[in-house]
C-alpha positions as CSV (number, residue, x, y, z in Angstrom):
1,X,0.0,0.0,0.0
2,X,1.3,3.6,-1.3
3,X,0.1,5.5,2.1
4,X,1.5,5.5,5.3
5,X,-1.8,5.8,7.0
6,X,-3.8,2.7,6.6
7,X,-7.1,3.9,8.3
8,X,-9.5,6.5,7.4
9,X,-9.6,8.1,10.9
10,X,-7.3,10.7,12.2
11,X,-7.7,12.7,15.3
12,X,-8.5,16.5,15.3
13,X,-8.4,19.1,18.2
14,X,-12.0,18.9,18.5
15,X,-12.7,15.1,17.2
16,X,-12.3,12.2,14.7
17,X,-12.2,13.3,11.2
18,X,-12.9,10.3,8.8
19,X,-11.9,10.4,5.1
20,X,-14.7,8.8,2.6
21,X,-15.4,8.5,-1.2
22,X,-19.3,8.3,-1.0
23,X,-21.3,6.8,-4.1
24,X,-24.5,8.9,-4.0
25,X,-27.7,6.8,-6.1
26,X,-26.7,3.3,-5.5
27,X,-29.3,0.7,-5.4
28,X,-28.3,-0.4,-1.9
29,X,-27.3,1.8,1.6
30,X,-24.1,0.6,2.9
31,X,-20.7,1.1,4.5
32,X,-18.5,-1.2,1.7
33,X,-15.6,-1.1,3.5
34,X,-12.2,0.2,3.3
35,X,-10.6,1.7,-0.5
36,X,-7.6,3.6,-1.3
37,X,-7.6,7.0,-3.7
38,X,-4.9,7.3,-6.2
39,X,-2.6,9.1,-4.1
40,X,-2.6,6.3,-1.5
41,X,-5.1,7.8,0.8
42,X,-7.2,5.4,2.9
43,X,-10.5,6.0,2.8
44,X,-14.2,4.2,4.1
45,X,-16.5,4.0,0.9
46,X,-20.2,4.4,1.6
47,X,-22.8,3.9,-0.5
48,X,-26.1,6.1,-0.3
49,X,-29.4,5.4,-2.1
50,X,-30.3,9.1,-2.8
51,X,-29.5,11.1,-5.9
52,X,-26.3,14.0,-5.4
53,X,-29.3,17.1,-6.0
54,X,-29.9,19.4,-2.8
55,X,-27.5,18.1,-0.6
56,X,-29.5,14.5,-0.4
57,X,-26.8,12.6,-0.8
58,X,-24.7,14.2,2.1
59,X,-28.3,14.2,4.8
60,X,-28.4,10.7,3.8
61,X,-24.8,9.8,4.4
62,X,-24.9,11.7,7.8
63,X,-28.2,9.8,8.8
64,X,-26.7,6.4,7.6
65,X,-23.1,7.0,9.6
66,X,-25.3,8.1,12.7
67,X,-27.1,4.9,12.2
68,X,-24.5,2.6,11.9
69,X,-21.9,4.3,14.5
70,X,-24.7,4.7,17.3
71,X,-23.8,8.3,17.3
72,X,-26.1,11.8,17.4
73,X,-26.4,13.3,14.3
74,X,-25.6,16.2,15.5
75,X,-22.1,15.3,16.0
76,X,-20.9,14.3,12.4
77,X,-20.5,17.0,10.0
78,X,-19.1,17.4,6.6
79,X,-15.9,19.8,6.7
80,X,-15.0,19.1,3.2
81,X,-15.8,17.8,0.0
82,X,-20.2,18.8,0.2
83,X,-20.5,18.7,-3.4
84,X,-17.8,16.3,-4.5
85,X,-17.4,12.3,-3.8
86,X,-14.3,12.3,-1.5
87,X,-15.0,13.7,1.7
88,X,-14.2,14.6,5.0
89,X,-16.2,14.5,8.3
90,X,-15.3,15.6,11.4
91,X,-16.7,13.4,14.6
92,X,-17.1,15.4,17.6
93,X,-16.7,14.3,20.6
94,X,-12.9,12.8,22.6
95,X,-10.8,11.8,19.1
96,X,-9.5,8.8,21.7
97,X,-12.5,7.1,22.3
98,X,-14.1,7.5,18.9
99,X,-11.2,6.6,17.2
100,X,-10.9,3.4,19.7
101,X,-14.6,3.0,19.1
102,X,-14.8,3.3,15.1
103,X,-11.8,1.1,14.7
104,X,-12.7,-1.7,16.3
105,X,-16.1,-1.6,14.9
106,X,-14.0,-1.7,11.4
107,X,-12.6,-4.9,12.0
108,X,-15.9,-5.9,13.1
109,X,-17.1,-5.0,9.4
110,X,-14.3,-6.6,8.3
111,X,-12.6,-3.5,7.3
112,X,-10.7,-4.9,4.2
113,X,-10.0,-3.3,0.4
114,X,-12.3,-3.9,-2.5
């Protein structure tokens, strides 16, 4: 593998941020697992069923990651990348225990490449 960081998750002053490529319009809801970009970045790639118009795709991803993480909604928001594929939300909360929390709940999912 190109990058040095092989997880999605990094720690922030204020939370977790978690690198994604999301595929807005997909038949099926999902967290797919684990991918790598081109420039060796690791990221989680979630699938979302609604179309990328109005900002459905992003509410849907948020509700889905909520869902899945047992988290508020409130706490996940998109810091970078709202109208593009590859993006970046920040977790708040202790970047410790989320990151403790969210990676061992990716080896749950079986966190591997596809």
């Amino acid at each position: 593998m190109a990058g040095t960081n092989q997880s999605p998750f990094s720690s922030s002053t204020t939370g977790l941020r978690v690198a994604l490529r999301l595929q807005p319009g997909a038949r099926r809801a999902g967290v797919e697992g684990l991918g790598e970009l081109a420039d060796g970045t690791v990221v989680l790639k979630v699938r979302v069923t609604e179309p990328p118009e109005g900002g459905k795709a992003n509410t849907a991803l948020v509700k889905l990651l909520a869902k899945t993480w047992k988290l508020p909604k409130t706490t996940i928001g998109i810091v970078a990348g709202h109208g593009q594929r590859q993006k970046t939300l920040l977790i708040s909360g202790d970047p410790a225990v989320l990151e403790t929390r969210l990676e061992s709940w990716l080896a749950g999912v079986g966190g591997g490449r596809r």
